[in-house]
C-alpha positions as CSV (number, residue, x, y, z in Angstrom):
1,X,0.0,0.0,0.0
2,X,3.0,2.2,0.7
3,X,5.0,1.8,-2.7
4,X,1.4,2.7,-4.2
5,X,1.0,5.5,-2.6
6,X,4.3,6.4,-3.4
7,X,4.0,5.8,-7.0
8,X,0.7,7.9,-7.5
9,X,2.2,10.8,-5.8
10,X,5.3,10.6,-8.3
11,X,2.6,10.4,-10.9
12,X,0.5,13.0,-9.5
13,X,3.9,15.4,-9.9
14,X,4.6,14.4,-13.4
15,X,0.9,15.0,-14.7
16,X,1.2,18.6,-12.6
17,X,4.7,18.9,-14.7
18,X,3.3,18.1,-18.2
19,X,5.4,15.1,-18.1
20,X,3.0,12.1,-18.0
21,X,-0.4,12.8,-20.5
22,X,-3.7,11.5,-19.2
23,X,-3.7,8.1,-21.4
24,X,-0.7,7.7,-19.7
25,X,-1.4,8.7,-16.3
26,X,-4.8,6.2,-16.5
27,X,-2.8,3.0,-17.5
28,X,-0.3,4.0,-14.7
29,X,-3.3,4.4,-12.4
30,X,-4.9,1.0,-13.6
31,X,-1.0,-0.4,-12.9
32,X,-1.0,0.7,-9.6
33,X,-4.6,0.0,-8.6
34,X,-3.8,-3.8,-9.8
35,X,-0.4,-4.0,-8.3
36,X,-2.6,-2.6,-4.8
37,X,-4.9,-5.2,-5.0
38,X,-2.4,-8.3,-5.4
39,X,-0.5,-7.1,-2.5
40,X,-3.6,-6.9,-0.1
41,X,-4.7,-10.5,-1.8
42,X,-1.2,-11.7,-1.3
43,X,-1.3,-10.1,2.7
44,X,-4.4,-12.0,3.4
45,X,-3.6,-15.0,1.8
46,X,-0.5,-15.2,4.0
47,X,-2.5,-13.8,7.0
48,X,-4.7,-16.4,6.6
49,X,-2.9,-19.5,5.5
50,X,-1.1,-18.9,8.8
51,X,-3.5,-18.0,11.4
52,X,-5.6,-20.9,10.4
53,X,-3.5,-23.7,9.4
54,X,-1.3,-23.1,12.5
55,X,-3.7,-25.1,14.6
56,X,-4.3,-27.9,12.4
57,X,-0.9,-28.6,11.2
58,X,1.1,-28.7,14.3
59,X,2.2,-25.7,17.1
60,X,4.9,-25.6,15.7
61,X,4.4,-23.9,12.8
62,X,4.2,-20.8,14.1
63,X,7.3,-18.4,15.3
64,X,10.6,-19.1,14.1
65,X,11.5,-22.1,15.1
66,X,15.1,-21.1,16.8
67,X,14.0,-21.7,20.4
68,X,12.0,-25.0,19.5
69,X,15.9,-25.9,17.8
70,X,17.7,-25.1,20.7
71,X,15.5,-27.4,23.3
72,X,16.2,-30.3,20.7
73,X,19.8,-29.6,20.6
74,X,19.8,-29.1,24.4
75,X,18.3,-32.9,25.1
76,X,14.5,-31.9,25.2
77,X,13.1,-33.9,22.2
78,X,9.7,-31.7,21.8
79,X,6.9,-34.6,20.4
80,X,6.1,-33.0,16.1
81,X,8.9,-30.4,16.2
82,X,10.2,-32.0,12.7
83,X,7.4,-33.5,11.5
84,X,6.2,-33.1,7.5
85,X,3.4,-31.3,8.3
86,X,5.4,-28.7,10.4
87,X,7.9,-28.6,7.1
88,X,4.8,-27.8,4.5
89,X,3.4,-25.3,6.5
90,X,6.4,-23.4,7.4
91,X,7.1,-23.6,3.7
92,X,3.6,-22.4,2.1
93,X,3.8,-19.7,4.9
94,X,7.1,-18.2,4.9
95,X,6.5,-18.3,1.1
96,X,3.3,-16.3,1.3
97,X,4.8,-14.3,4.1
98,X,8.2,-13.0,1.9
99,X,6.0,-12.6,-1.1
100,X,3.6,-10.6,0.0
101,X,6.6,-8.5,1.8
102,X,5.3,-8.4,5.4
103,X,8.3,-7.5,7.8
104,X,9.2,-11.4,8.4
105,X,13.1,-12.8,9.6
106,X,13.7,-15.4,7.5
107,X,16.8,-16.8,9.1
108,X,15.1,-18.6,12.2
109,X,12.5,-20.4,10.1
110,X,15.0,-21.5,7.6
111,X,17.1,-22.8,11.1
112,X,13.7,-24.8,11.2
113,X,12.9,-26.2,7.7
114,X,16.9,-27.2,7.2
115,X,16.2,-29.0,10.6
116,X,12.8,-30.5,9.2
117,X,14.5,-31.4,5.9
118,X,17.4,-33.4,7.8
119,X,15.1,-35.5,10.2
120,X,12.7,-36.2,7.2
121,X,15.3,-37.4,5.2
122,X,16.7,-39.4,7.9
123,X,13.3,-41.1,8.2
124,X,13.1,-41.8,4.2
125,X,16.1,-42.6,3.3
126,X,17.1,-46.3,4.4
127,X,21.3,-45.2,4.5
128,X,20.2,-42.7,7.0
129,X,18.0,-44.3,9.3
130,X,20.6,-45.4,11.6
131,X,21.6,-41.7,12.6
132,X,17.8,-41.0,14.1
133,X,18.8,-44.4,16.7
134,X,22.3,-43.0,17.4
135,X,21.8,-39.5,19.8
136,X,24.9,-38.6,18.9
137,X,24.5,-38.8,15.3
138,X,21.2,-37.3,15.0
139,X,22.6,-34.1,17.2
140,X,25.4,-33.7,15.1
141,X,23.1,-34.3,11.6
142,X,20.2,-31.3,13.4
143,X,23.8,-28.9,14.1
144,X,24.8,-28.9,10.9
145,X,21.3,-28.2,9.6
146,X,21.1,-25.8,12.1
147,X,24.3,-24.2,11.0
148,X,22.9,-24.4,7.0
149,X,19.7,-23.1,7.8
150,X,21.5,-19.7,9.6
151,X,24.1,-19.9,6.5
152,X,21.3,-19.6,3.6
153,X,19.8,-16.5,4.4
């Protein structure tokens, strides 16, 4: 809503300068109006994909994700933290979230989803299945995703 407000008044100042004719200034105005209406669509979309998936997907799904990390990395295995649901949600969300260009971190749910990625792989893929028995395996694999999540953004 900002950058359009921000682009009719530089429109505004060019039609008052002769720059800009009226077919011009419409099209720019039907431009504008469009890219006004996405945004809000794209706000509410993410808004709502959110707010009401949150609860049937998991509780995790909201926040970040950093503090959730550091209880599992501290010995406190939290029951869904890095389950697929938690991933997709996260995913769809932080998408919708970014896109739409709400004032979101990105770097402690990306801590999450690398951490997500790393157990679900460990659960479907048969080589890997051996670090989720071993602790100290599956603490070093959900460090090192830790540490790519926090390196990717």
């Amino acid at each position: 809503l900002t950058f359009a407000c921000q682009g009719m008044g530089v429109y505004l100042l060019g039609v008052a300068e002769g720059t800009i004719r009226g077919e011009e200034f419409r099209d720019n105005i039907f431009q504008f109006a469009c890219q006004t209406v996405f945004a809000m669509l794209a706000y509410f979309v993410a808004i709502g994909l959110t707010v009401h998936t949150g609860k049937q997907l998991g509780q995790f799904v909201g926040g970040s994700g950093v503090p959730e990390m550091k209880c599992e990395l501290g010995g406190v295995h939290l029951v869904g933290l890095l389950d697929i649901r938690v991933l997709a949600g996260k995913v769809v969300g932080l998408a919708c979230c970014i896109g739409a260009g709400l004032p979101v971190g990105s770097e402690g749910p990306f801590v999450h989803l690398s951490a997500c990625v790393s157990h679900n792989l460990m659960l479907a893929i048969p080589v890997f299945q051996g670090m989720l028995s071993n602790r100290k395996l599956r603490h070093m694999s959900l460090s090192a995703m830790v540490a790519v999540g926090v390196a990717c953004t």
